[in-house]
KOLRO-236639 format. One record per residue (C-alpha): residue number from 0; residue in one letter; chain; z, y, x. Coordinates in steps of 0.1 Angstrom, whole numbers, plus 5000, padded with zeros to 4 digits. Layout:
! residues N
     n   res   chain      w      v      u
   NUM     A       A      Z      Y      X
...
***
This chain:
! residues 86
     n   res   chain      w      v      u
     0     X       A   5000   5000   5000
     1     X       A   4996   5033   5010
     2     X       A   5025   5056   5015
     3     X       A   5022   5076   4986
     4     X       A   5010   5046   4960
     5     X       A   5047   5031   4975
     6     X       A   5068   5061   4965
     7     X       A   5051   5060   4932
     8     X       A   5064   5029   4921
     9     X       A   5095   5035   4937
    10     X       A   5097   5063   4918
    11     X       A   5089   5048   4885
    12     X       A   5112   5026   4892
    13     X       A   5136   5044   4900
    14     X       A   5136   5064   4869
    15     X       A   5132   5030   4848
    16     X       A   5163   5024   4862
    17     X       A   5183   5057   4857
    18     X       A   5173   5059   4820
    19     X       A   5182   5024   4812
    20     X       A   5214   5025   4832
    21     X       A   5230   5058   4824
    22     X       A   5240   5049   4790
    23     X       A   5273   5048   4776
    24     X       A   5282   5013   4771
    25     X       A   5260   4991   4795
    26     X       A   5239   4963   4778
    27     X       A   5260   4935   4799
    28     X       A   5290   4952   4783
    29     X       A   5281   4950   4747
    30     X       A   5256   4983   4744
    31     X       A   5224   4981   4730
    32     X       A   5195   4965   4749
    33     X       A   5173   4992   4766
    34     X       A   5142   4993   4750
    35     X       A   5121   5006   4781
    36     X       A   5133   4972   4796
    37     X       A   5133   4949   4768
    38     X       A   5108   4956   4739
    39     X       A   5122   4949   4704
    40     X       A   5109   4917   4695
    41     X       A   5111   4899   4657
    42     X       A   5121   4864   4662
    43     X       A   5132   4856   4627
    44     X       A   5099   4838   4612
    45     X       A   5100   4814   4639
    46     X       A   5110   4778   4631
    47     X       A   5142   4770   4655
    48     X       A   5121   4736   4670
    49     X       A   5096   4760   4683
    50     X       A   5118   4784   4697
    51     X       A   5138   4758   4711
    52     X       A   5108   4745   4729
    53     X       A   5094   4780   4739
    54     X       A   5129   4787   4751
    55     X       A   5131   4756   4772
    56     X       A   5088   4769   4788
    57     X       A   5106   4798   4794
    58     X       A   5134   4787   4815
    59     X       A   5113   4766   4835
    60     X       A   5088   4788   4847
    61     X       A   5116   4814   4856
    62     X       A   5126   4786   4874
    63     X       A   5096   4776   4894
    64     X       A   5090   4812   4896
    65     X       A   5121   4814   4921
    66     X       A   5111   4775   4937
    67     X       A   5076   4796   4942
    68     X       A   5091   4828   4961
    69     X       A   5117   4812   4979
    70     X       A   5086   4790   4994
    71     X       A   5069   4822   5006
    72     X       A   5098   4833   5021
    73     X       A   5108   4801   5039
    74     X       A   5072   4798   5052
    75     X       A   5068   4833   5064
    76     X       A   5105   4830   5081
    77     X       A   5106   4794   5093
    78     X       A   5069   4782   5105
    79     X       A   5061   4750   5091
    80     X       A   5085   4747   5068
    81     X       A   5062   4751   5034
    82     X       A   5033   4723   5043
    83     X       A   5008   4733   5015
    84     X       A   5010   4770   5030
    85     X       A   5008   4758   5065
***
């Protein structure tokens, strides 16, 4: 990236960040979600065996998701240790 492309996402970020945190009660806390972060979504007309399984997709591609970067990492820090990116 180049220098100023960086500091733009940093700074969009960065105010992503100070809106969503700055709020009273925090969302962890028992405040409402921020909407910048998390869109409202209407999951009410959805039959619970679907959700369940959509839940379960959900869960493990968050989890290969973090198999996946920790892979990159490994093989940029540790040659050799990631064969298939060898």
């Amino acid at each position: 990236f180049h220098c100023r492309t960086r500091n733009q996402i940093l700074l969009t970020c960065f105010i992503a960040e100070l809106v969503t945190e700055s709020k009273a009660v925090h969302y962890t806390k028992g405040g409402p979600l921020p909407t910048m972060v998390f869109p409202a979504i209407d999951f009410t007309n959805v039959r619970k065996d679907i959700m369940a399984r959509k839940q379960r997709a959900e869960l493990n591609n968050g989890r290969l998701a973090m198999i996946a970067t920790m892979s990159f990492i490994a093989a940029n820090n540790i040659p050799g240790s990631v064969p298939a990116l060898a």
